[in-house]
TITORMI-414618 format. One line per 2 residues: number of its first residue (from 1); for each residue y, z, x of N, C-alpha, C. Coordinates in steps of 0.001 Angstrom, whole numbers. Example, Ala and Ser with C-alpha at 12.3 -4.5 7.8 and 13.67 -1.06 7.14 Angstrom:
! TITORMI-414618
1> -5690,7800,13190,-4500,7800,12300,-3300,7800,13200; -2250,7080,12850,-1060,7140,13670,30,7870,12900;
//
This chain:
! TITORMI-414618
1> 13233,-3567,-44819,13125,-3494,-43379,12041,-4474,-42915; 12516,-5264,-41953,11271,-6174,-41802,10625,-5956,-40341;
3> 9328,-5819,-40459,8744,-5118,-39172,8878,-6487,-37851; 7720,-6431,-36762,8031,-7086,-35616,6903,-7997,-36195;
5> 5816,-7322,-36731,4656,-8536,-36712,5193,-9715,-38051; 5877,-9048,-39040,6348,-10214,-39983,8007,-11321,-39133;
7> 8893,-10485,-38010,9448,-11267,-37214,8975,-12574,-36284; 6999,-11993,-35840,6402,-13069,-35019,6035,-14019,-35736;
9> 5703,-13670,-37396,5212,-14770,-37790,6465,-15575,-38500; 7369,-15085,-38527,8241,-16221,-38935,8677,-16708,-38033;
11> 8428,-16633,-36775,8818,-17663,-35273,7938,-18202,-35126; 6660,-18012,-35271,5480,-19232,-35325,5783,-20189,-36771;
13> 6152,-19788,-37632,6130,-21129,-38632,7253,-21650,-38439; 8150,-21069,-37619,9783,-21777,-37077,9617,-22393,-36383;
15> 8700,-22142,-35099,8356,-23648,-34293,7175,-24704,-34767; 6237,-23985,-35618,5262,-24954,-36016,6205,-26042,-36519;
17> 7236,-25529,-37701,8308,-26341,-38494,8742,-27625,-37174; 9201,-27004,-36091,10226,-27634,-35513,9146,-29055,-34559;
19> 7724,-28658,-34067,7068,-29206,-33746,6350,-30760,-34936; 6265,-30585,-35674,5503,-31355,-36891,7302,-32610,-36916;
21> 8284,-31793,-37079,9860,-32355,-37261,9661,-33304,-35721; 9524,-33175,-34723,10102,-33511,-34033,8541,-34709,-33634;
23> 7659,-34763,-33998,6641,-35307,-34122,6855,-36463,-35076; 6843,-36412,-36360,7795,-37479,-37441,8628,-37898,-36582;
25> 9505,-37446,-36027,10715,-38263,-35869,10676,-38911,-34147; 9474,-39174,-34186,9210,-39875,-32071,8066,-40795,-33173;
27> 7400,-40481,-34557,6689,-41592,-34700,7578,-42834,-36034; 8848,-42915,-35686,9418,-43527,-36865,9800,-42799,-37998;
29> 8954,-41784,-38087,9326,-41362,-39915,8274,-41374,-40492; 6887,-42502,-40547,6038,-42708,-40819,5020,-41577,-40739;
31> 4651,-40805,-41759,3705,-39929,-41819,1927,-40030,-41445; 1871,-41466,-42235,716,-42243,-42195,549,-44058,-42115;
33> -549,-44279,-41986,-567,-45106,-41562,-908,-46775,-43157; -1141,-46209,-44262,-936,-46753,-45427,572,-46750,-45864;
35> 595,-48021,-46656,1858,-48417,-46858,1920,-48088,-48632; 3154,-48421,-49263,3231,-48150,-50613,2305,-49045,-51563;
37> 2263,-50446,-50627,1448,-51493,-51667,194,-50938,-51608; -135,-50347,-50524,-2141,-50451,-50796,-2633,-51287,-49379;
39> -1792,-51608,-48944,-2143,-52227,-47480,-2152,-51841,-46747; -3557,-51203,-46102,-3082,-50691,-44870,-2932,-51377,-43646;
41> -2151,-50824,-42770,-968,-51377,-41555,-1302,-50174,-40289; -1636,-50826,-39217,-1741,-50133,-37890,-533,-49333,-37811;
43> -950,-48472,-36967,413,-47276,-36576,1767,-47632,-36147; 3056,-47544,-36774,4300,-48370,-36959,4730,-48200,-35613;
45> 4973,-48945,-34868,5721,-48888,-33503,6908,-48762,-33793; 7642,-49003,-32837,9556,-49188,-32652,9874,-49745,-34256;
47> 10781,-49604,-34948,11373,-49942,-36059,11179,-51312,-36167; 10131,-51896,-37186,9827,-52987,-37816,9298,-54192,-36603;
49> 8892,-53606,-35714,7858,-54169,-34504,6439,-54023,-34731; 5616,-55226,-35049,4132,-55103,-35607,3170,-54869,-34210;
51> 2333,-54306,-34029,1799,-54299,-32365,863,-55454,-32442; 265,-56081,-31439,-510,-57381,-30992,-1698,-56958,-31841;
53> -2723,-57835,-32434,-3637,-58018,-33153,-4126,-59033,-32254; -5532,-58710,-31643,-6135,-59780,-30899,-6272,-60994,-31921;
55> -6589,-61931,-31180,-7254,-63308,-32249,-8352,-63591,-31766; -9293,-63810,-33048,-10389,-64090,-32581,-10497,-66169,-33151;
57> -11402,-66131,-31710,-11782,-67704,-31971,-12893,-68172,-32308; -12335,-69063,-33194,-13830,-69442,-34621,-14355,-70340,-33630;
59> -13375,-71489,-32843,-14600,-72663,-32316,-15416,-72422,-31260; -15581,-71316,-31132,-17040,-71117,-30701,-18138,-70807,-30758;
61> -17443,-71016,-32229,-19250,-70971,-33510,-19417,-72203,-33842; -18933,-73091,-33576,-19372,-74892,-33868,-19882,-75163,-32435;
63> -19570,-74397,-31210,-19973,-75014,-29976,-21104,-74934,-29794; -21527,-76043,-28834,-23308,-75815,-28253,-23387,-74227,-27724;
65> -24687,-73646,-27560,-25057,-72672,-26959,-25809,-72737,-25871; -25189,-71726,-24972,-25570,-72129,-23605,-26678,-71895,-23463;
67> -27503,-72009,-21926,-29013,-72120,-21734,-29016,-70818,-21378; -28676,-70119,-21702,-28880,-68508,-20761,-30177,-67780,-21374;
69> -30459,-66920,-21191,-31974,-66078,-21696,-31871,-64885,-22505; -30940,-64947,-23049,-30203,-63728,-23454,-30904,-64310,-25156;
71> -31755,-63290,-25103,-31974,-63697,-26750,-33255,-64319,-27006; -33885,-64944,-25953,-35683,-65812,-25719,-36467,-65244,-25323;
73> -36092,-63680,-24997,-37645,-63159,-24549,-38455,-62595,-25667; -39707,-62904,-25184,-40793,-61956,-25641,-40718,-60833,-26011;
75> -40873,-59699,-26810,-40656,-58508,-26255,-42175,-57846,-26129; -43197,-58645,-26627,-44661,-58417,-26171,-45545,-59055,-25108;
77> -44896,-60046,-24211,-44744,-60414,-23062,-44557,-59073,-21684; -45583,-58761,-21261,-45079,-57736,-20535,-45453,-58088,-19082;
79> -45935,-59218,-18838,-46251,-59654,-17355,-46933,-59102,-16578; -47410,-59132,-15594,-48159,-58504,-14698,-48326,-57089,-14092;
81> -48815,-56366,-14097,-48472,-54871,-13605,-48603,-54607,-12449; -47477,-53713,-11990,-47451,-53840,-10435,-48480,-53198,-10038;
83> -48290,-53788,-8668,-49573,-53101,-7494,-49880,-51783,-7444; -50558,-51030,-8057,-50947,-49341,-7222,-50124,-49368,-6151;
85> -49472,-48045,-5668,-49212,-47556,-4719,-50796,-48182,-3603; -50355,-47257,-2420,-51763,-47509,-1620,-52137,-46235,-1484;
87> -53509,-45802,-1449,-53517,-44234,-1673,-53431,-43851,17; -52639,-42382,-85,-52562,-41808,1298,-53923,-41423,1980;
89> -53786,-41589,3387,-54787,-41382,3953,-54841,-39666,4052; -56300,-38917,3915,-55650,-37515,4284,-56069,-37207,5589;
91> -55011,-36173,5117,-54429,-35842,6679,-55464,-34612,6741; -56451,-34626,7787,-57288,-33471,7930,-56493,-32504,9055;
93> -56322,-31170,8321,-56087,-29967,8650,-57024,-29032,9700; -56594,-29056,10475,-57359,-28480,11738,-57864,-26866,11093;
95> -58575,-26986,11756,-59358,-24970,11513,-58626,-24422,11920; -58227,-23229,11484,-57357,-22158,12948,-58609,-21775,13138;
97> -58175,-21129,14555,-59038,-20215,15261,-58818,-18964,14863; -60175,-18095,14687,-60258,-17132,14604,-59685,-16177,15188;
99> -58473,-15162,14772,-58205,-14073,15899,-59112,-13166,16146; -58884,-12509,17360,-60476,-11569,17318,-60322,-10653,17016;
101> -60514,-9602,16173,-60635,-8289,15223,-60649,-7247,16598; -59594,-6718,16911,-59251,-5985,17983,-59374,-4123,17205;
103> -61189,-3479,17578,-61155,-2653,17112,-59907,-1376,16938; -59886,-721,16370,-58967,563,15639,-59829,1356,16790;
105> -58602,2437,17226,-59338,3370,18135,-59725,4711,16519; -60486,5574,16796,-61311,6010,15560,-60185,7288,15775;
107> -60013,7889,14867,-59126,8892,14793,-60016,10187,15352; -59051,11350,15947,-59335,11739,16674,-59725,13278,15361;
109> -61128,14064,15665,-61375,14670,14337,-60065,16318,14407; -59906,16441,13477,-58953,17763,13619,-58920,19171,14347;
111> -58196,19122,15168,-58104,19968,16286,-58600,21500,15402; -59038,22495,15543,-59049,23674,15194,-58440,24632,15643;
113> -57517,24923,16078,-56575,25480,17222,-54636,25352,16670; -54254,26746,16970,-52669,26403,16487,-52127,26671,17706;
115> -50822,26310,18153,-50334,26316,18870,-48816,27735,18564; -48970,28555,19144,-48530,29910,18818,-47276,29929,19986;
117> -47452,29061,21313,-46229,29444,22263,-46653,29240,23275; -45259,29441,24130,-45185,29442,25272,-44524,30519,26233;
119> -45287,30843,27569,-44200,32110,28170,-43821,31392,29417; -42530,31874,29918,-42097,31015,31402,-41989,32371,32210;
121> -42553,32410,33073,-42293,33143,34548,-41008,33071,34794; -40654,33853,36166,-39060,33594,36990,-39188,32507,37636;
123> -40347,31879,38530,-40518,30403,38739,-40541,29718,38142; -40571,29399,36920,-40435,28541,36069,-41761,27731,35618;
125> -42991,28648,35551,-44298,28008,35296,-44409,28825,33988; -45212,27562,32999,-45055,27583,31678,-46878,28029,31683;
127> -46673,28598,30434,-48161,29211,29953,-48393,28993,28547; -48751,27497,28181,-49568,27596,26663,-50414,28835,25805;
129> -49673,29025,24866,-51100,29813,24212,-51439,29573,22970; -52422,29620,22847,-53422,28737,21713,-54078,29985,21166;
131> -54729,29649,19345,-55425,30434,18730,-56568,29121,18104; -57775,29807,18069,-58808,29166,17516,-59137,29358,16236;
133> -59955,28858,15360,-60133,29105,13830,-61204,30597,14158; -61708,30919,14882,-62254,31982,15257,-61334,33206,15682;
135> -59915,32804,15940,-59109,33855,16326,-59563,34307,17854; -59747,33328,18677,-59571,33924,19620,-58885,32990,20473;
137> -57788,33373,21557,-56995,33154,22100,-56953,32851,23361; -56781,31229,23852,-56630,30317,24786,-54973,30334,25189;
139> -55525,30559,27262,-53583,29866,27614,-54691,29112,28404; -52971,28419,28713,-53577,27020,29971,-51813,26839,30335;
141> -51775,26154,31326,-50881,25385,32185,-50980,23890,32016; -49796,23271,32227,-49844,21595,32127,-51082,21426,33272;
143> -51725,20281,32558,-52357,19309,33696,-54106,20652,33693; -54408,21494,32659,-55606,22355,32897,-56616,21887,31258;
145> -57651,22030,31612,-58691,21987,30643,-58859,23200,29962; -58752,23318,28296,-58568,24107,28103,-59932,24642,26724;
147> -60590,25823,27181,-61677,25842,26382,-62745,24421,26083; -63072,24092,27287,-63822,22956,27581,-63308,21696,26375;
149> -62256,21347,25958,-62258,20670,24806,-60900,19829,24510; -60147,20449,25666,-59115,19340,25817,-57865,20020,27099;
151> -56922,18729,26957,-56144,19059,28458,-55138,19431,28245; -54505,20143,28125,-52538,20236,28151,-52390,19171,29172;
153> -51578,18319,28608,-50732,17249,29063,-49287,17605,29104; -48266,18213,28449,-47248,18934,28622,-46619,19775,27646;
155> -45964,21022,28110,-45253,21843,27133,-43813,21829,27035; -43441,21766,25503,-42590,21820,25655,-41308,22684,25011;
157> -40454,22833,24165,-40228,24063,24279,-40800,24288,22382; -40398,23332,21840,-41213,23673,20522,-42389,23063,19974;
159> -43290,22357,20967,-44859,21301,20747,-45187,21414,22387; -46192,21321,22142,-47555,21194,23310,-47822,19698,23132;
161> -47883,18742,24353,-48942,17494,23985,-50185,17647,24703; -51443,17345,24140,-52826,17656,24694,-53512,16287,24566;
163> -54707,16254,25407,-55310,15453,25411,-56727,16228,25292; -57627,15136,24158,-59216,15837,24041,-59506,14928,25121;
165> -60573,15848,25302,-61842,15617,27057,-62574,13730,25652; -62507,13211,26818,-63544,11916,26391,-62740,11138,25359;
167> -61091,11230,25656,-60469,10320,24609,-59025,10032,25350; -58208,8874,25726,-57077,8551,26009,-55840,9251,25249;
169> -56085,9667,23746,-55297,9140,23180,-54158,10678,23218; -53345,10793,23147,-52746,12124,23369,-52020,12765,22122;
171> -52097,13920,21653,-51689,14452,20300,-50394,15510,20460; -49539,15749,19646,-48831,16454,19803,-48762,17659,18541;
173> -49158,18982,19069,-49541,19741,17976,-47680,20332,18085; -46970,21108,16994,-45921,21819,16980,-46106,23251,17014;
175> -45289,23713,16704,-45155,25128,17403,-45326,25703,15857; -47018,26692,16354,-47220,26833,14551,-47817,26636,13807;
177> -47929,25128,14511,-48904,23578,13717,-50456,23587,14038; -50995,23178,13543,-52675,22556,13735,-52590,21545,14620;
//
C-alpha cells in the first residue's frame, strides 16, 4: 500500500526528472562546458555555432603613450592643505528675564469642626449645624459668622462652603467631614 507522503515524493522527483530533461534539451544536450579532448569551450550555443570571442589588439603595445597623468603622480606629494573653515562668530544668548515667584497662598490650618447638617423651615431658610472638637454645637445661616471663626458662604444639601474670618480662600467641608 503506498501512502500519500511516499505519492508526494515521487511527484517531486517526477518533475525534478522532467525539469533537469527539459533544461539539457533548451541547452543542446551539452551537460557541461568541457569537451572530450581536454579543451575547454564556452557554453555551446545553437548547434555547432561558436559565440563571439572579443579580440584583443597587440598594436597598442608598440604605440607611443599618451601624455595623460594617469600613472605620474606622487603618491607622497600631498600639496597644500586647505584653508580652515572660518570660525563662527558666537552668537550671544540673551538672559531671560526673571519670572517673579508669585507667592503660594499658605494653607489654611485644619478646621476643628464637623459638619453634621442641615434643617429647612416651611420658608425655605436653611440652618447649618456644626460640632466642635469640644463637642459643642454651632448653627448659622448662609452669609453669618459663625463662632467668631468663620462665615457660611453656602449650604448645600450634602457640604457646607465656609469661609475663615481674615482669609479669601473658601473651603468646602462634607456632610460628616472635618
Amino acid at each position: 500500500m503506498v501512502t500519500r507522503t511516499q505519492q508526494g515524493a515521487a511527484g517531486a522527483v517526477l518533475a525534478l526528472g522532467l525539469a533537469a530533461a527539459l533544461y539539457f534539451w533548451t541547452r543542446g544536450g551539452t551537460p557541461s562546458t568541457a569537451s572530450a579532448d581536454g579543451v575547454p569551450r564556452g557554453p555551446a550555443g545553437p548547434a555547432g555555432v561558436e559565440p563571439e570571442v572579443p579580440r584583443i589588439d597587440l598594436n597598442r603595445l608598440e604605440a607611443p603613450r599618451s601624455r595623460s597623468g594617469a600613472g605620474r603622480r606622487d603618491l607622497f606629494d600631498f600639496g597644500v592643505p586647505p584653508t580652515p573653515p572660518p570660525t563662527p562668530v558666537p552668537v550671544t544668548v540673551p538672559t531671560p528675564v526673571p519670572t517673579p515667584v508669585v507667592p503660594t497662598p499658605t494653607p489654611l490650618p485644619p478646621l476643628t469642626v464637623r459638619y453634621v447638617g442641615a434643617i429647612e423651615d416651611k420658608r425655605g431658610l436653611k440652618v447649618a449645624v456644626f460640632l466642635t472638637d469640644k463637642e459643642e454645637v454651632l448653627t448659622g445661616q448662609a452669609g453669618q459668622l459663625v463662632g467668631n471663626r468663620f462665615r457660611i458662604v453656602r449650604i448645600g444639601l450634602e457640604s457646607v462652603d465656609i469661609q475663615e474670618v481674615g482669609s479669601d480662600q473658601t473651603r468646602r467641608i462634607p456632610l460628616g467631614g472635618k
